[in-house]
C-alpha positions in Angstrom: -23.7 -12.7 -18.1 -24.6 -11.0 -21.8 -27.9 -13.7 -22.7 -26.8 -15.6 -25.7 -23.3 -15.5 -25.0 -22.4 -19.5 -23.9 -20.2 -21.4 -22.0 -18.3 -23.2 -24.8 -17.7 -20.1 -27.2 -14.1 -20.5 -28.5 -13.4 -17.2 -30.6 -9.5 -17.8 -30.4 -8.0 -17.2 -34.2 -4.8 -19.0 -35.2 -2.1 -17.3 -36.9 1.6 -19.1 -38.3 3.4 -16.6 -35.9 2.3 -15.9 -32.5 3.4 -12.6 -31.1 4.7 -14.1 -27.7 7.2 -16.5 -29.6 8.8 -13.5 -32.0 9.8 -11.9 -28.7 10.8 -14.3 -27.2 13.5 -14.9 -30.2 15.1 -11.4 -29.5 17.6 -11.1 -26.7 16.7 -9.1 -23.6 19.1 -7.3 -21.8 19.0 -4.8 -18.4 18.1 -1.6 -19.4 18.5 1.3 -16.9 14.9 3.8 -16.4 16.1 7.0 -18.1 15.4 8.9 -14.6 18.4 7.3 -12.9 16.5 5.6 -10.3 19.2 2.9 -10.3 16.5 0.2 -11.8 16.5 -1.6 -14.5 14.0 -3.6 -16.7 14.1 -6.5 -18.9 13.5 -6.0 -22.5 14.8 -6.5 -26.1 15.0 -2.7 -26.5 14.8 0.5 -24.3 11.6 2.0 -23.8 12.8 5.1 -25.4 13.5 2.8 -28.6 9.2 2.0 -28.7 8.1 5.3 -27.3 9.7 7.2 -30.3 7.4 5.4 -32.7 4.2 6.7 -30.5 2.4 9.2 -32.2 0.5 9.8 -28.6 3.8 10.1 -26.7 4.1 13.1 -24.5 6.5 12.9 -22.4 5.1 15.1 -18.9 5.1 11.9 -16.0 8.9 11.4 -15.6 9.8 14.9 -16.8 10.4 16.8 -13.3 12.3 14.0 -12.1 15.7 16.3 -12.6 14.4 19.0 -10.7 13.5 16.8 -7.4 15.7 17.6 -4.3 17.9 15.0 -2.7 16.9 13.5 0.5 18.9 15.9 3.1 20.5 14.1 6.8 18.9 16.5 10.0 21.1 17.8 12.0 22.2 15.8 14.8 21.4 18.4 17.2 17.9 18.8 15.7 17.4 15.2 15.9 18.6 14.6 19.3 16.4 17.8 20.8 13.3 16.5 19.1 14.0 13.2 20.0 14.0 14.9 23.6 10.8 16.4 22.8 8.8 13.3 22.2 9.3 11.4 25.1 7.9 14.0 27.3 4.6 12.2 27.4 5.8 9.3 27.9 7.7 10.9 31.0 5.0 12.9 31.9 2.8 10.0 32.2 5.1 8.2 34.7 4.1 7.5 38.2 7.5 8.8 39.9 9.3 11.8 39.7 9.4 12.3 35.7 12.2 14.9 35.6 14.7 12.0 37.0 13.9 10.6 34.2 14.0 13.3 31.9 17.0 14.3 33.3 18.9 10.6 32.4 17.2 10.8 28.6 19.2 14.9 28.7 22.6 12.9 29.7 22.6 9.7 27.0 21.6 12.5 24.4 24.9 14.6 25.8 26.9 11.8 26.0 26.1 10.6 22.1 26.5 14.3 20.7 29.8 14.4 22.3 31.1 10.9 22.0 30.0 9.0 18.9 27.0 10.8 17.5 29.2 13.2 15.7 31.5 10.3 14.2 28.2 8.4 12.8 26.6 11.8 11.3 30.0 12.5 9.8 30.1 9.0 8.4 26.1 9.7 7.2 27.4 12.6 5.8 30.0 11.6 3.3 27.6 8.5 2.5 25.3 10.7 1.5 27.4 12.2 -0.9 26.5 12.2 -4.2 23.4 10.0 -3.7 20.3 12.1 -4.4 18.7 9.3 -1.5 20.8 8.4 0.9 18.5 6.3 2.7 16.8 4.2 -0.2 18.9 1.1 -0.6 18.7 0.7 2.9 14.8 1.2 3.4 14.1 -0.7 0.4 16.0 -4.1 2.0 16.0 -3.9 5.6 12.2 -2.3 5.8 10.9 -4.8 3.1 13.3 -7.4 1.1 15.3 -8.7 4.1 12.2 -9.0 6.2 11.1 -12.6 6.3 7.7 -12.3 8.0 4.7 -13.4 5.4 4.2 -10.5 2.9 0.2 -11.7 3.5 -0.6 -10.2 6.4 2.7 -8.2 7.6 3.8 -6.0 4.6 0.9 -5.7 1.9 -2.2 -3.4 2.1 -5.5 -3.4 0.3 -8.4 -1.1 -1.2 -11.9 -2.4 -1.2 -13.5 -0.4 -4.4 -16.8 1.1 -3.8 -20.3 -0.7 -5.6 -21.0 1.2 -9.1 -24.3 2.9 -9.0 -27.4 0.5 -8.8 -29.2 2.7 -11.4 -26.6 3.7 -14.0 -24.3 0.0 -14.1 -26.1 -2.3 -11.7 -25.8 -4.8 -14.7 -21.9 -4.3 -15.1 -21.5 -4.1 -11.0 -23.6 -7.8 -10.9 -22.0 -9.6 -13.2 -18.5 -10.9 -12.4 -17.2 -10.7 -16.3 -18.7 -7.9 -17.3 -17.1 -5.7 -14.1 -13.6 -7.4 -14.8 -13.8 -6.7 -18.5 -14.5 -3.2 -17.3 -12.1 -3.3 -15.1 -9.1 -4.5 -17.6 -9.9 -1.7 -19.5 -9.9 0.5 -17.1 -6.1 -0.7 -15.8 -4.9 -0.5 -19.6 -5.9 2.8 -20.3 -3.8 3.9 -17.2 -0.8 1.8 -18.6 -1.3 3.5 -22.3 -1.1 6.7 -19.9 2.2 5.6 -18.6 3.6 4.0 -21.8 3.0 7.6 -23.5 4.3 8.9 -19.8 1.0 11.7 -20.6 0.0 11.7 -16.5 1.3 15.2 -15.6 4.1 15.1 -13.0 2.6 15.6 -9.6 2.3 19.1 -8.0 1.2 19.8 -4.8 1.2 23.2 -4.4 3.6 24.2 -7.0 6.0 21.3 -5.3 6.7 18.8 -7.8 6.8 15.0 -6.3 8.3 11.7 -7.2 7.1 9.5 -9.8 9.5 6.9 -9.3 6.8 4.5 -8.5 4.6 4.8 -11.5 7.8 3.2 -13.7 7.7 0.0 -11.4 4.3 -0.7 -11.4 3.3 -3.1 -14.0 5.5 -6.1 -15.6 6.8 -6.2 -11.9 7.1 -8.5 -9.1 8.9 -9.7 -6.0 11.4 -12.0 -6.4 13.1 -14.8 -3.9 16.5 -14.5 -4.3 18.2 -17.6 -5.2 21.7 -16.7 -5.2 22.7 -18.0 -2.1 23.8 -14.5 -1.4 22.3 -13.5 2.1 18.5 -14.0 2.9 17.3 -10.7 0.9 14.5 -10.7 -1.8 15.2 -9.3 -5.4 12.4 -7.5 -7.8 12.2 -7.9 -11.5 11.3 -5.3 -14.1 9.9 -6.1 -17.6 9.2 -4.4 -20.4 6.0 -2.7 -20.7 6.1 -2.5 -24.1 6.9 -5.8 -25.2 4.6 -7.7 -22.6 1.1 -6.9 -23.0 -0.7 -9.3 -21.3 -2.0 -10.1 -17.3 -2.3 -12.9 -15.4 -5.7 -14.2 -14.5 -5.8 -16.2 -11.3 -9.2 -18.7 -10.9 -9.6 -21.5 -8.7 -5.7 -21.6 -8.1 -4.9 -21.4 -11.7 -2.8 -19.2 -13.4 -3.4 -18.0 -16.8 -2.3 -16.1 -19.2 -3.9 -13.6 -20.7 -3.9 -11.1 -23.9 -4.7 -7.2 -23.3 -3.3 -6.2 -26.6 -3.2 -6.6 -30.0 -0.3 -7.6 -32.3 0.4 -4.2 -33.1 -0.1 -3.0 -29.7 -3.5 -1.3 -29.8 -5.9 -2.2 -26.6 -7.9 -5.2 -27.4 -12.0 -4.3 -28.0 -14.4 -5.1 -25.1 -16.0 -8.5 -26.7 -12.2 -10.0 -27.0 -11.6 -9.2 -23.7 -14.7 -10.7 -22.4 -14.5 -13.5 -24.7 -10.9 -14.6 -23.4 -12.3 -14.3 -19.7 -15.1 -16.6 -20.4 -12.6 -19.4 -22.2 -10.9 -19.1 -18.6 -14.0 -19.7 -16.4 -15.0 -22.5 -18.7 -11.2 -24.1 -19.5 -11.2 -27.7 -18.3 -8.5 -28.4 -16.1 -7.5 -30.8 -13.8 -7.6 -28.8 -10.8 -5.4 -31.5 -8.6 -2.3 -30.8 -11.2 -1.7 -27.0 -11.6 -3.5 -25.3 -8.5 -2.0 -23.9 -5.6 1.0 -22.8 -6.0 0.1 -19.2 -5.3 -0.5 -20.5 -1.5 3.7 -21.0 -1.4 3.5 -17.0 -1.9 2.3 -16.7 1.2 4.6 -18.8 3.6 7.8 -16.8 5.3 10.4 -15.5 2.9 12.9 -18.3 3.9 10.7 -21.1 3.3 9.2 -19.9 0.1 12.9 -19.5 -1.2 13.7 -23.2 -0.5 9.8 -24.1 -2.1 10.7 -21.7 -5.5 14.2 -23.4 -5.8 12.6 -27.0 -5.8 9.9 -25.7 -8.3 12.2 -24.3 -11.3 13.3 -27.5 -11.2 11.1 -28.3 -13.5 11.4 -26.0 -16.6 7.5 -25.7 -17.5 7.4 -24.0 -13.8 10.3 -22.0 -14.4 8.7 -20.2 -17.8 5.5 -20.1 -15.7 7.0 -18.1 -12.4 8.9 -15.6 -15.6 5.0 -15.2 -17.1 4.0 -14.1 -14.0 6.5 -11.7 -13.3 6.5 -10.6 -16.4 2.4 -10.2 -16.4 1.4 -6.3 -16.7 -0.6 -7.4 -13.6 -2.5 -10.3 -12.1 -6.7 -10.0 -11.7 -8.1 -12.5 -9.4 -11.6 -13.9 -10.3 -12.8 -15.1 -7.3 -15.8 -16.6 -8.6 -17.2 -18.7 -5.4 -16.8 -15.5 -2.9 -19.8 -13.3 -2.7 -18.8 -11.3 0.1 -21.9 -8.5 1.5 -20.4 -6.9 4.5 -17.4 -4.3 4.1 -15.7 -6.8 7.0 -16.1 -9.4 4.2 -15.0 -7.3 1.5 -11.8 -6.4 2.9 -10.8 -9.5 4.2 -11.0 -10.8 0.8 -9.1 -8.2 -0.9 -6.8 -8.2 1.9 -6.0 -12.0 2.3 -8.2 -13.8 -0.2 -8.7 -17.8 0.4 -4.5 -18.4 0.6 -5.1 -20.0 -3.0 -5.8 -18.1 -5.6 -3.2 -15.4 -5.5 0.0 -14.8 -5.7 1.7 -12.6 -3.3 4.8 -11.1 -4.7 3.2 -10.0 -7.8 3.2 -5.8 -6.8 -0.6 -5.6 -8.3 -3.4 -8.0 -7.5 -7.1 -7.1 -8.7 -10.3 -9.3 -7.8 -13.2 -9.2 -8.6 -16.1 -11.5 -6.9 -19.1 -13.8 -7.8 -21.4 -11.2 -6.9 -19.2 -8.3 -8.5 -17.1 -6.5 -5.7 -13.6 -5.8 -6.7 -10.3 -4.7 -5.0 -7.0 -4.3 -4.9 -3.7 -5.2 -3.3 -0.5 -4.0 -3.3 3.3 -5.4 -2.3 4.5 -2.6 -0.4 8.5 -3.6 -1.0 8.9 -0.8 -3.6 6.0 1.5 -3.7 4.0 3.0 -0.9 0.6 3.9 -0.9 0.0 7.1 -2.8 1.0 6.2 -6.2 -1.0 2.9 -6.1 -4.0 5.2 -4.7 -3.6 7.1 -7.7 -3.8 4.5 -9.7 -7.0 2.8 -8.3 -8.9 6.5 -8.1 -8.3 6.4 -11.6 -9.9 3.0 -12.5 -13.3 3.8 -10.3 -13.1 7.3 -11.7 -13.3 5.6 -15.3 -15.5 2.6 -14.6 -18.4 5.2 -13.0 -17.6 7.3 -16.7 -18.6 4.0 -18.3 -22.2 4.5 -20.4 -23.2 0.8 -19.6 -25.1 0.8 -23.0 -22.4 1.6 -25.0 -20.4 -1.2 -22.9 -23.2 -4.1 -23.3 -23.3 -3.0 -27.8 -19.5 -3.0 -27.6 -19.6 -6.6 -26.0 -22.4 -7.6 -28.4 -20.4 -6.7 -31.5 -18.9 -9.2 -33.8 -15.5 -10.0 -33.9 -12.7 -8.5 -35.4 -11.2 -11.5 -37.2 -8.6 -9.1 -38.3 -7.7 -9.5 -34.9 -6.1 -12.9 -34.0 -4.7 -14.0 -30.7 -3.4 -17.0 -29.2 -5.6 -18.8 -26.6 -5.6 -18.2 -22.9 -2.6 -20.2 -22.1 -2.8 -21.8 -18.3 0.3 -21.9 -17.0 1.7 -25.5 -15.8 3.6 -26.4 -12.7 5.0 -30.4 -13.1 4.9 -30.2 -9.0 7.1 -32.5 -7.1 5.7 -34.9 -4.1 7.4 -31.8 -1.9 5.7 -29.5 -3.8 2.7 -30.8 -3.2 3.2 -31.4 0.5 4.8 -27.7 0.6 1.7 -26.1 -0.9 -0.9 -28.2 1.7 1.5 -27.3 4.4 1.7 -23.6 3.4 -2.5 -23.6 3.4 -2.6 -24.9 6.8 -0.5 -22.2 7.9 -2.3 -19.5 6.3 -5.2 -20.2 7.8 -4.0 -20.4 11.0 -2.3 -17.4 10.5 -5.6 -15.2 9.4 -7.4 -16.7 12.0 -5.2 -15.3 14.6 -6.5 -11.4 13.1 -9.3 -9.9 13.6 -10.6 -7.2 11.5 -12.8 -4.6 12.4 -14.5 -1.3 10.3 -15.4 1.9 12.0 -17.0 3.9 9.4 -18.3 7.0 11.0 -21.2 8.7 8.9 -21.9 11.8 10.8 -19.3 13.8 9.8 -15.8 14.3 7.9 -13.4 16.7 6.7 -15.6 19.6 5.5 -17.0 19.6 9.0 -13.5 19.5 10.7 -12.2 22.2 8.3 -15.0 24.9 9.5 -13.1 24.6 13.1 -9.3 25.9 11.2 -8.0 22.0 11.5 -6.0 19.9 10.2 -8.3 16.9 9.5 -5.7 14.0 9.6 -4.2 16.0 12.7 -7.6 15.9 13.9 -8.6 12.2 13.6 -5.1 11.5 15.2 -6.7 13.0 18.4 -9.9 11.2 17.8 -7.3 7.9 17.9 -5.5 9.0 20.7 -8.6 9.9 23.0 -10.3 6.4 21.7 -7.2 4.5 23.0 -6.6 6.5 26.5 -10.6 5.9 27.1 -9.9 2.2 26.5 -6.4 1.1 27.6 -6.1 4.7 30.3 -2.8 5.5 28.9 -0.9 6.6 25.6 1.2 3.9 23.5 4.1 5.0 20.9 2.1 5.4 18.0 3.5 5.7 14.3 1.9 7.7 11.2 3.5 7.3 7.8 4.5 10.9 6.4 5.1 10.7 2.7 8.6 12.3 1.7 7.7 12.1 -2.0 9.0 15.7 -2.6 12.3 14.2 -2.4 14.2 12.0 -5.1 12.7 8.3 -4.5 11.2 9.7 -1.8 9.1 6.9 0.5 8.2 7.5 4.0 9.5 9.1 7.5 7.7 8.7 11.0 5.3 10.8 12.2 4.8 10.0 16.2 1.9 11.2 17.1 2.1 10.6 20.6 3.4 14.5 21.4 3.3 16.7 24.8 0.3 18.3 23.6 -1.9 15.3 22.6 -1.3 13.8 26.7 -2.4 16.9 28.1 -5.8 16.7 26.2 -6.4 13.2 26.2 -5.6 12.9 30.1 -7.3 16.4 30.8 -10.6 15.6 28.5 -12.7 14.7 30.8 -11.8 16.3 33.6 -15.2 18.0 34.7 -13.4 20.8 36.5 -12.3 22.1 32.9 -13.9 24.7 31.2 -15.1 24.2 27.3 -12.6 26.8 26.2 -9.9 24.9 27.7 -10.9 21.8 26.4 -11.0 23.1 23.2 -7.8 25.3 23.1 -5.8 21.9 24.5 -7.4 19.9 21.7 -6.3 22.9 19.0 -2.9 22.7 20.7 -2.4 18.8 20.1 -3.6 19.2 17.0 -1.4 22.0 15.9 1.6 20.0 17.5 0.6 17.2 15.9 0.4 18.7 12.0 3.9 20.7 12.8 5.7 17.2 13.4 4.4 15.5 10.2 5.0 18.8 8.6 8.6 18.3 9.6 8.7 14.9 8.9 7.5 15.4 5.2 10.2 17.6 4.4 13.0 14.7 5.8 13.3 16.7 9.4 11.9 13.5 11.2 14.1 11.7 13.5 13.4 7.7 13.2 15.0 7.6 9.6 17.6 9.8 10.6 18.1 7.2 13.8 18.2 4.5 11.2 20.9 6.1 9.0 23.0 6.6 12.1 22.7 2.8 13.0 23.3 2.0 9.6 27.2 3.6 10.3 27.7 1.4 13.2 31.3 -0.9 12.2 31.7 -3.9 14.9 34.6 -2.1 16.0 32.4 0.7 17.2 31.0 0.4 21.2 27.0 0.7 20.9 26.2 3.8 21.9 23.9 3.6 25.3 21.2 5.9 24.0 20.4 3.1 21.1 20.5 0.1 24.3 18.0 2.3 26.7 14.3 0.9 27.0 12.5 4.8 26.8 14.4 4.9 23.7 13.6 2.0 22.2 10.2 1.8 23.6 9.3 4.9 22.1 9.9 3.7 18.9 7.8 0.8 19.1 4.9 1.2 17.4 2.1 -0.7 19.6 -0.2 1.8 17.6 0.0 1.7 13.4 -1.4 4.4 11.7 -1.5 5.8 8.1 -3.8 8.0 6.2 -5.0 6.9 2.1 -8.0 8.6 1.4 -10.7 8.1 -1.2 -14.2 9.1 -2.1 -14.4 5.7 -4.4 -13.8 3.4 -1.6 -14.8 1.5 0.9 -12.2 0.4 2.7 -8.3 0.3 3.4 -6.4 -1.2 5.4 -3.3 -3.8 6.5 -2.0 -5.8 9.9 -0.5 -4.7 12.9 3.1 -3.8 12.8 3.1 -5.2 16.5 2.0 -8.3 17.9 1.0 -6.6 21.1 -0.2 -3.8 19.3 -3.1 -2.5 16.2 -2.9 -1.9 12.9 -5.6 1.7 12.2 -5.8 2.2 8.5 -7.8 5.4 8.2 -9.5 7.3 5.5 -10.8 11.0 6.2 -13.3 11.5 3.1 -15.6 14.6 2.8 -18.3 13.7 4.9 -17.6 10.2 6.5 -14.3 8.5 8.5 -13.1 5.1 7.9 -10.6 3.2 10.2 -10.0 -0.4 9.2 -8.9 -2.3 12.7 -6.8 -4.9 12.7 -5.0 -6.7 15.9 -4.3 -10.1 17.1 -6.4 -10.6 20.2 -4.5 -13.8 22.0 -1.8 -11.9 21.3 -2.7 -8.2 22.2 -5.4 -8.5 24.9 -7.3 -5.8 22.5 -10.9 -5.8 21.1 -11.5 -4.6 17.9 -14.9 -3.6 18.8 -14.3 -1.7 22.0 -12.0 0.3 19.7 -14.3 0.8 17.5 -16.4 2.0 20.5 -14.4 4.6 21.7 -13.4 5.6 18.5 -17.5 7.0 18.0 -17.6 8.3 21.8 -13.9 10.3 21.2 -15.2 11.7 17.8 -18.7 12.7 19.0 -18.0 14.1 21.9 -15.0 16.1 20.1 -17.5 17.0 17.4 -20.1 18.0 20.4 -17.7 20.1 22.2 -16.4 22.5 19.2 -20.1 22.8 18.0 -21.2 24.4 21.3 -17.4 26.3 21.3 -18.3 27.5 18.3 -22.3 28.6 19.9 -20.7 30.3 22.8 -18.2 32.1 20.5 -20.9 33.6 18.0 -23.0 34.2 21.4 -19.7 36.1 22.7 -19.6 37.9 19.4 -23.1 39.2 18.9 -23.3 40.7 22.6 -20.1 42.5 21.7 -21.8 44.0 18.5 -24.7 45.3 21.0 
């Protein structure tokens, strides 16, 4: 903390009007995003109506939108043969005759293309009609809003952002207020980015992809739906315009907080400071207001029943509509001083079960002893945008000229400049509330401490050494899974990697299964000291090349799970199940015991979320230029797996791969220079 700066500064100026209570005099009505994402927001008057008036308005981050192709429905004869494809290791791997078996998985498939298959893709078909994604609506609720598990652990994921230097900003990394001043900044300089929409549109090689996610961001949350209209969650959409301020979270107290000016401009450094500082030191009755955030973390149902009995009382209503409303929510976590990345992410993942709230799409936090992170609700946004997003704030806090930032804090005020105070936000809670919010703590706890969480972080090499071999480094560290596991458990389990369809309209995600014909013949053959290094190698190129052609595939909507779940989707209850969707290869091979996806970044250090399975593990992985990262995640009772032996096999799989192309590679230039002679 800046010396001289004290506990009981109060630098809050009153003025006869405050901003918050003018807008909350004009009407708000839906307004529809002028991409046609079939969203809407909240607010007194279109975005279009404020961003006119912005001199620094550009226009780029929503402009290819237009030009994005619509999500396509594969063939059902493409589906079905590659559907036939990848079970062959699973039938390879079986102790009896595996063509009988292959054989029976050939008939269902004949039976479905000539019986009902055709009927359901016909039926996909004309759904698809006319929607540029046919699969959205349906993802978006029966992936996520329907789904009545926790959010915390079983839907939301988390980065763990990487120390600032300990020579250029040790004192902004140390200090808890400084490094969420900086922090604030940092987020509203990306939202002035998005409010002037100046982020170019994404191209990855000359292929533009969706930015649908970057409009539903901030002023954004999860909502329980209240209607009485089927056990699905809502989201709400606000304004980012006409709300511009956050929600700070400390001690299980919500507050709100100013990020802007009246007239809109970002507020200076010492304000920002100066507001955090009235929150730490705000006396509250602790027993009246906190925990409610821990209902955020109970089962959908039960937290709809607990969010119906709080907006009972009006002050909680407008206090739930701040919080949604909120650009975002930062957590100040003031009594954690986690050391050890394990103890990083499992606050940034999970927190205490208190001081959070769960539905809000973005959560910061920053800790007593200065780490921060990030979490995201997954409902309506995947992980690339939000990655975007949180490379950008490191990016900028490691630009930061700590000097500057300490004479900026230092400054005197701007009394030109007048705000109302921190306002905590009040919740009259019930007896039930009160019993619901113990009860809900109890479970959370409970719940965590069925998880165990494990780092492998692999310093000896990354992808610039995988890239001198011709591979595909996320193809590559797939392998380095698959091996780990078959050295462990002695056999290969479905395994699921997300592939990012963003080149599509509201593009999300399609399965990669990375389980493929090639990746059982080098895992089971590996060892085998019978086999020669060149055919070691050439089987681990060959599940590696399967391997990147799949997600290839899947990336550009030719994957077969989401074209599977369409097809189900066109099921009436007048239609006979077909027998390929009731047999257990089938279904077991799309049961992912094994969760995998890939979010990469130099400016952290560490990702991750749960287990998708019970019986399974949850293998958040980053491949960075010279170091790997899997986050581990499982239930033990429940899965019989040890995070640590994983984490074992994961080093002896990736040395000995690392070991085996580096003496390939020997023999090779060996072969090459006797050739020369």
């Amino acid at each position: 903390m800046i010396k001289g700066r004290t506990a009981t500064t109060s630098i809050f100026l009153k003025r006869s009007v405050p901003f918050t209570r003018m807008t909350s005099r004009l009407s708000s009505t839906l307004h529809p995003f002028n991409t046609q994402n079939g969203e809407s927001y909240i607010a007194s008057k279109s975005n279009d109506a404020y961003q006119s008036n912005r001199p620094t308005f550009i226009g780029d981050t929503f402009s290819l939108q237009k030009d994005l192709p619509s999500l396509p429905v594969p063939s059902l004869k493409a589906t079905l043969d590659k559907y036939l494809t990848s079970i062959k290791p699973y039938i390879m791997a079986l102790p009896t005759d595996s063509q009988v078996e292959f054989n029976k998985q050939v008939k269902l498939c004949e039976d479905f293309s000539k019986e009902l298959g055709p009927i359901l893709q016909s039926r996909l078909e004309t759904y698809a009609k006319g929607k540029r994604n046919w699969m959205s609506e349906w993802w978006d609720s029966q992936a996520y809003l329907n789904y009545n598990d926790p959010v915390i652990p079983y839907v939301s994921y988390f980065y763990n952002h990487a120390p600032l230097s300990s020579i250029t900003h040790s004192l902004i990394e140390n200090d808890p207020l400084l490094k969420s001043t900086a922090l604030i900044q940092s987020i509203v300089k990306f939202i002035e980015l998005i409010k002037d929409e100046a982020l170019p549109a994404e191209l990855i090689r000359g292929t533009p992809f969706c930015m649908n996610s970057f409009h539903l961001m901030f002023n954004s949350s999860r909502l329980p739906n209240i209607s009485g209209k089927g056990d699905i969650d809502t989201s709400v959409f606000y304004s980012l315009f006409e709300n511009n301020f956050i929600t700070i979270a400390y001690k299980g107290n919500f507050y709100k907080m100013s990020t802007h000016s009246e007239n809109g401009a970002p507020l200076p450094t010492n304000i920002i400071w100066k507001q955090l500082n009235e929150i730490i030191n705000h006396p509250v009755n602790t027993t009246t207001n906190a925990g409610v955030g821990a209902l955020t973390s109970l089962p959908r149902d039960q937290w709809r029943s607990q969010y119906v009995e709080l907006i009972k009382d009006p002050l909680a209503k407008a206090s739930l509509e701040t919080i949604h409303k909120s650009s975002f929510m930062l957590c100040l976590d003031m009594d954690k001083k986690p050391i050890t990345t394990e103890e990083k992410s499992r606050n940034s993942w999970h927190g205490d079960g208190i001081n959070r709230f769960y539905d809000k799409y973005l959560q910061f936090f920053v800790t007593g002893n200065g780490k921060s992170g990030f979490l995201g609700e997954h409902s309506k946004m995947d992980g690339t945008p939000t990655l975007f997003l949180n490379t950008f704030i490191c990016q900028d806090l490691l630009k930061l000229n700590q000097t500057e930032f300490l004479n900026d804090l230092n400054k005197p005020l701007n009394k030109s400049i007048s705000l109302p105070n921190p306002e905590l936000l009040k919740f009259t809670l019930s007896p039930q509330s009160k019993d619901a919010i113990i009860d809900a703590k109890n479970k959370f706890d409970k719940l965590m401490g069925e998880h165990d969480l494990n780092i492998w972080s692999y310093q000896k090499y990354g992808k610039n050494f995988i890239k001198q071999f011709k591979l595909s480094p996320d193809s590559y560290i797939q392998q380095i899974i698959q091996l780990a596991m078959f050295k462990y458990l002695g056999k290969q389990f479905p395994t699921y990697e997300a592939a990012s369809t963003r080149r599509f309209f509201k593009g999300r995600t399609e399965t990669g299964r990375s389980v493929t014909k090639e990746s059982y013949e080098f895992v089971s053959n590996w060892s085998n000291p019978k086999l020669s290094l060149n055919d070691k190698i050439a089987l681990l190129q060959n599940a590696v090349k399967a391997h990147s052609n799949y997600l290839k595939g899947a990336a550009n909507g030719e994957g077969i799970d989401r074209h599977f779940f369409g097809l189900k989707n066109m099921l009436t209850a007048q239609d006979k199940r077909p027998e390929l969707f009731n047999d257990a290869l089938f279904n077991y091979s799309s049961t992912w015991f094994i969760s995998t996806s890939q979010l990469s970044g130099e400016y952290f250090d560490g990702y991750g979320w749960s287990q998708v399975n019970d019986a399974g593990v949850g293998l958040a992985y980053m491949v960075n230029k010279d170091w790997l990262n899997i986050n581990i995640v499982n239930k033990p009772a429940k899965s019989g797996l040890d995070g640590k032996k994983i984490r074992y096999y994961l080093t002896e799989a990736a040395d000995e791969m690392a070991k085996a192309l580096l003496e390939f590679q020997k023999t090779t230039e060996k072969t090459t220079e006797k050739a020369k002679l």
